[in-house]
N, C-alpha and C positions, 0 to 999 in steps of 0.2 A: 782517172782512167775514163775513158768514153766509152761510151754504151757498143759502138762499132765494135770496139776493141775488144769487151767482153764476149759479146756474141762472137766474135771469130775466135775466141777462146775455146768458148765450149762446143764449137762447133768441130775444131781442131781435136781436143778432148775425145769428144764422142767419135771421131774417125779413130781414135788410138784405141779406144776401149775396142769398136769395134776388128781392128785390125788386129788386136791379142786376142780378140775370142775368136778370128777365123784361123791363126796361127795355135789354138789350143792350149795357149797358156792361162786365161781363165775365163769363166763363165759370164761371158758379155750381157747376154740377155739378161739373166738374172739380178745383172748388177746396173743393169738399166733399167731392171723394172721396178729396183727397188731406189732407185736414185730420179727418178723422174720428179717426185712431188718436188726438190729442190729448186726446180725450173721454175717454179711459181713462187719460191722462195727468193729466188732471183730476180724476177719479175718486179714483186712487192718492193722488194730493196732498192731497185734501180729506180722506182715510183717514186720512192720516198727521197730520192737524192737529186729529183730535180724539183728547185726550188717557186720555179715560175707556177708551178700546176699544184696549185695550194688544194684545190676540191678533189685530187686524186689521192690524198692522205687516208681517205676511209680505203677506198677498195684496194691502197696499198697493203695495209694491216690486215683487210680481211684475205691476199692472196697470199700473205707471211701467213696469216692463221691458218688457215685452209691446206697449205701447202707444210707445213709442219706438222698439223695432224694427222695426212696421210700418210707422212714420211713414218711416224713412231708409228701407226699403224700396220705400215708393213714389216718394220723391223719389229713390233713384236716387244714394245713399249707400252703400248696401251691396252688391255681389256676389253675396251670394244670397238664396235666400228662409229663410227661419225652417222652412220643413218641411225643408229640404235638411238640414237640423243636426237638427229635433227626432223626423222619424219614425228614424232608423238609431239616435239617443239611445236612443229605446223601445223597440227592439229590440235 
């Protein structure tokens, strides 16, 4: 599958999501606000599957990581937030 093809995926997607929450059958916003971190999940994944761009393997994993922890975050999987660990890391 090519990367056009996905993005005109979710892009398709997100008009549907949208179009059920303006017809009231269910809570759009909600479920885009907790489905968003994906997109970076999606991001990392599509990094990682092109094979020419060897030096993009790091910030592929770190927007799979990053984007997986928001996601449990919002749904109410993890105990804390990502700043509770990353600002005292940086300090």
């Amino acid at each position: 599958m090519s990367s056009r093809l996905v993005i005109g995926l979710v892009i398709v997607a997100i008009g549907g999501l949208l179009l059920l929450g303006n017809l009231g059958w269910l809570d759009s916003r909600h479920l885009l606000r907790t489905l968003w971190p994906l997109a970076l999940v999606a991001a990392g994944v599509s990094m990682m599957r092109n094979p020419e761009r060897g030096k993009n393997q790091t910030w592929a994993w770190v927007l799979i990581t990053v984007g997986l922890w928001i996601f449990l975050d919002k749904v109410g999987w993890l105990d804390f937030n990502i700043w509770q660990l990353l600002v005292p890391a940086i300090l």
